[in-house]
DRENMI-312186 format. One record per residue (C-alpha): residue in one letter; chain; x, y, z. Coordinates in Angstrom, 2 decimals. Layout:
REM residues N
<node><resn>a</resn><chain>A</chain><xx>X</xx><yy>Y</yy><zz>Z</zz></node>
...
//
This chain:
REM residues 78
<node><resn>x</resn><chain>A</chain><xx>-54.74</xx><yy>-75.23</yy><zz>-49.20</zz></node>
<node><resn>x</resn><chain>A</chain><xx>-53.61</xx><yy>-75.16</yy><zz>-45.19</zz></node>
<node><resn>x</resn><chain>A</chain><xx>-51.65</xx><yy>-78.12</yy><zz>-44.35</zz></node>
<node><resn>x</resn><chain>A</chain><xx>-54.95</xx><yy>-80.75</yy><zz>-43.16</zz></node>
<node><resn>x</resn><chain>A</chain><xx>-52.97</xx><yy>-83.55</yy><zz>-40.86</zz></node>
<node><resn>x</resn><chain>A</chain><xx>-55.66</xx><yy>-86.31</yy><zz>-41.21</zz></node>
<node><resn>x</resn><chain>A</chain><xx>-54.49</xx><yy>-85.81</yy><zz>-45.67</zz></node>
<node><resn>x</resn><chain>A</chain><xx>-51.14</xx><yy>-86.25</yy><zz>-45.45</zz></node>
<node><resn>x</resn><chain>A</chain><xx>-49.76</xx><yy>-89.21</yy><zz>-46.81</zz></node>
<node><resn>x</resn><chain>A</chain><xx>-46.65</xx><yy>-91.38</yy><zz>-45.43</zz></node>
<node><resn>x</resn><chain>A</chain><xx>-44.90</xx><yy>-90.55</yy><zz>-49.05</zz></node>
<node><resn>x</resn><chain>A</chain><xx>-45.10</xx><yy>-86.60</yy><zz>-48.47</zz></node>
<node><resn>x</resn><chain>A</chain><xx>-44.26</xx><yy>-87.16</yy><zz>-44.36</zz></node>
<node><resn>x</resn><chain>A</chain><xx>-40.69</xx><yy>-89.20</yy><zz>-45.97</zz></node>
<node><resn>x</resn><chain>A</chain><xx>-40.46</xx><yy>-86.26</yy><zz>-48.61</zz></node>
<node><resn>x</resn><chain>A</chain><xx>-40.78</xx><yy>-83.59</yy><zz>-45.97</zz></node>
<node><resn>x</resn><chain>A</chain><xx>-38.28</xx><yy>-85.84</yy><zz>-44.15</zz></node>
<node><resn>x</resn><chain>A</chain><xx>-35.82</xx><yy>-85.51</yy><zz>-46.42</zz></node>
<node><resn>x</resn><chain>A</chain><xx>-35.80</xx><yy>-81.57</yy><zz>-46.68</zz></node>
<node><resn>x</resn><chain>A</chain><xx>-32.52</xx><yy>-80.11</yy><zz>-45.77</zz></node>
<node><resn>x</resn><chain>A</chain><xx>-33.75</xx><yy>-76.82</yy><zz>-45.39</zz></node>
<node><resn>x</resn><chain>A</chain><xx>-36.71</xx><yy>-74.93</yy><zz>-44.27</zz></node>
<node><resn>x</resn><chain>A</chain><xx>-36.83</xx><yy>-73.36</yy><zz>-47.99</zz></node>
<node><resn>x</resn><chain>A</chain><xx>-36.84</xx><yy>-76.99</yy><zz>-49.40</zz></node>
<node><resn>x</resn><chain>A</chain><xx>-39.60</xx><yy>-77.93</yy><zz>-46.73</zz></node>
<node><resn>x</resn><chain>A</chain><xx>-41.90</xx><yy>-75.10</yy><zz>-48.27</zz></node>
<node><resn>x</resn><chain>A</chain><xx>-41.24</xx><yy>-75.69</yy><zz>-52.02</zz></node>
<node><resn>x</resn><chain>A</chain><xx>-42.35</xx><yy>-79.42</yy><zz>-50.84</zz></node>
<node><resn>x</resn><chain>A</chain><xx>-45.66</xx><yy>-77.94</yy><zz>-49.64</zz></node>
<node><resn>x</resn><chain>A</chain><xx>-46.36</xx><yy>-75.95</yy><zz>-52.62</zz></node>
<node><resn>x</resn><chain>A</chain><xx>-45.75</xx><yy>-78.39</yy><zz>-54.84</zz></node>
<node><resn>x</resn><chain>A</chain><xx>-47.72</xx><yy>-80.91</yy><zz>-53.23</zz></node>
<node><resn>x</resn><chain>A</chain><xx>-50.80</xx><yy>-78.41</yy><zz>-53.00</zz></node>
<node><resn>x</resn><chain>A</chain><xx>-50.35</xx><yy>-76.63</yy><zz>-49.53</zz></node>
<node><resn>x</resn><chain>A</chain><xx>-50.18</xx><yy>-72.87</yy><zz>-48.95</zz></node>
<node><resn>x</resn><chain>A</chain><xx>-47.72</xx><yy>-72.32</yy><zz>-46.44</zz></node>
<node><resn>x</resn><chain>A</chain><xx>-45.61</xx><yy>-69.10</yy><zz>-44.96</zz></node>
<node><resn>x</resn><chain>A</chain><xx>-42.17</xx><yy>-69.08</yy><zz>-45.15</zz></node>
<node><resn>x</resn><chain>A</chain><xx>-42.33</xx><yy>-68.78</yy><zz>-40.98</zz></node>
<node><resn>x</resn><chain>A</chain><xx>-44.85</xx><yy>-72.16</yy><zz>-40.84</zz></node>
<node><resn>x</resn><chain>A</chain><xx>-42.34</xx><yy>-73.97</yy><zz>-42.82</zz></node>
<node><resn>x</resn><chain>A</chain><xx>-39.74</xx><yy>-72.65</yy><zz>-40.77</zz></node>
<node><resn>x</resn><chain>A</chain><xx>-41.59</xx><yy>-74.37</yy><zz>-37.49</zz></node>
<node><resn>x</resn><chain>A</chain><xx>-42.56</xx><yy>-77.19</yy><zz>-39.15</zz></node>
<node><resn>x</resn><chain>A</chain><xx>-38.93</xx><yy>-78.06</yy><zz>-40.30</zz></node>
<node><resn>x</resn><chain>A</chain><xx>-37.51</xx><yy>-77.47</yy><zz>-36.48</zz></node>
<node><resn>x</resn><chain>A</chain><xx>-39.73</xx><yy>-80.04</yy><zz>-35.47</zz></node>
<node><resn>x</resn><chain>A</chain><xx>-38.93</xx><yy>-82.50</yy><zz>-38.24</zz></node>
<node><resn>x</resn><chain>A</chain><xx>-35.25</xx><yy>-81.87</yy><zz>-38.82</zz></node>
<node><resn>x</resn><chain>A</chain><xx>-34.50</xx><yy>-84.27</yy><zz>-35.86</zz></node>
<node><resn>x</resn><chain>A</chain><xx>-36.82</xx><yy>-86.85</yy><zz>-35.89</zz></node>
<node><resn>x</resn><chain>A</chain><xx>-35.87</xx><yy>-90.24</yy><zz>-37.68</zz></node>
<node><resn>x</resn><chain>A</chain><xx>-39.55</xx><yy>-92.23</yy><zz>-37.97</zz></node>
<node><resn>x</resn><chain>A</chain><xx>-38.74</xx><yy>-96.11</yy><zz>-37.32</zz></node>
<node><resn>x</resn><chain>A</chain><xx>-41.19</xx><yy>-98.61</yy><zz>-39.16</zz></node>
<node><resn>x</resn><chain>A</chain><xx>-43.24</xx><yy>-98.61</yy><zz>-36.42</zz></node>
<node><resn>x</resn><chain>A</chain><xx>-44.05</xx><yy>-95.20</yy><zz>-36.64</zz></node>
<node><resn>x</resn><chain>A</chain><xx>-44.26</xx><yy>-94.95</yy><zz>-40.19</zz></node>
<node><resn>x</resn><chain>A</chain><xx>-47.07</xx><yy>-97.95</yy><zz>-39.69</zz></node>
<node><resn>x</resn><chain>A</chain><xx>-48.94</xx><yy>-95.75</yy><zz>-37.48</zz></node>
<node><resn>x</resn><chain>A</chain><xx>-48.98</xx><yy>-92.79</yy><zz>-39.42</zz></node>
<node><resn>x</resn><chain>A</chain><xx>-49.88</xx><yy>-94.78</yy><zz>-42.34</zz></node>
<node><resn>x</resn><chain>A</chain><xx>-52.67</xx><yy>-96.18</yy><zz>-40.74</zz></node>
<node><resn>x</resn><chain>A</chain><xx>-54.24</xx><yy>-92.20</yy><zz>-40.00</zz></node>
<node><resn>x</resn><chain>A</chain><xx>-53.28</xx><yy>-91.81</yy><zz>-36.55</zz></node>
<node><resn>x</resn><chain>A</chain><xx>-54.49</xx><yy>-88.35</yy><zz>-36.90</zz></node>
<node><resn>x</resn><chain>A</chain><xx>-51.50</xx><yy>-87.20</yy><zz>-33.96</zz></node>
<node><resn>x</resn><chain>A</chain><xx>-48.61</xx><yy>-88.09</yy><zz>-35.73</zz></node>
<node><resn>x</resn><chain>A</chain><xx>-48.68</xx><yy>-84.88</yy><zz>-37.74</zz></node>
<node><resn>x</resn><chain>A</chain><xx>-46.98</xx><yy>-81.75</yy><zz>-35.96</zz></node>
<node><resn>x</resn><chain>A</chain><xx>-49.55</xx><yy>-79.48</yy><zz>-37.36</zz></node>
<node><resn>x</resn><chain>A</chain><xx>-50.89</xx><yy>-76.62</yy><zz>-35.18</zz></node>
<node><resn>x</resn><chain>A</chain><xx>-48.48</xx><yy>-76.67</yy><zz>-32.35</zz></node>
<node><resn>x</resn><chain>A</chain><xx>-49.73</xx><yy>-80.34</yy><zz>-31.94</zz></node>
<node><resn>x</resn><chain>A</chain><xx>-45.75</xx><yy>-82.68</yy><zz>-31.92</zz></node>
<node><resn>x</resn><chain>A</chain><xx>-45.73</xx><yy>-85.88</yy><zz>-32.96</zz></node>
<node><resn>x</resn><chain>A</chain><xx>-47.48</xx><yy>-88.27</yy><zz>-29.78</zz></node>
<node><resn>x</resn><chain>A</chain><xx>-47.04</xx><yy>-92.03</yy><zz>-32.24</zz></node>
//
C-alpha cells in the first residue's frame, strides 16, 4: 500500500528515523506494508536524515497531527 500519513505510527516514524540509508528506509516500508520506489524512499530519507524529533514533537505526531508526516511533498509543519 502507498505510504497514508494520517496511519503511520510514532514507532515506524522512530524506525524510519533510525535508517542510515535510503535502501534501509525502503526495506522499512516494505516490511511494514508500504509499496514504495526506490526514488520515494530516496526523498523521503533526504528529508528525514536531518531531523532529530524532540518529545514535543513526537507528542504531536502521536496525537495524529496529520502534518507531521513529509508525505507528498508536504515537510514536517509540528
Amino acid at each position: 500500500m502507498p505510504v497514508n500519513k494520517k496511519e503511520i505510527t510514532k514507532t515506524q516514524i522512530l524506525k524510519a528515523i533510525k535508517c542510515k540509508t535510503a535502501d534501509e528506509l525502503l526495506e522499512l516500508a516494505k516490511a511494514e506494508g508500504y509499496d514504495i520506489t526506490k526514488e520515494e524512499a530516496e526523498a523521503y530519507f533526504a528529508e528525514i536524515s536531518d531531523m532529530e524529533l524532540d518529545s514535543e514533537k513526537l507528542k504531536k505526531i502521536a496525537g495524529g497531527i496529520e502534518t507531521c508526516w513529509a508525505v507528498d511533498g508536504c515537510s514536517w509543519h509540528c
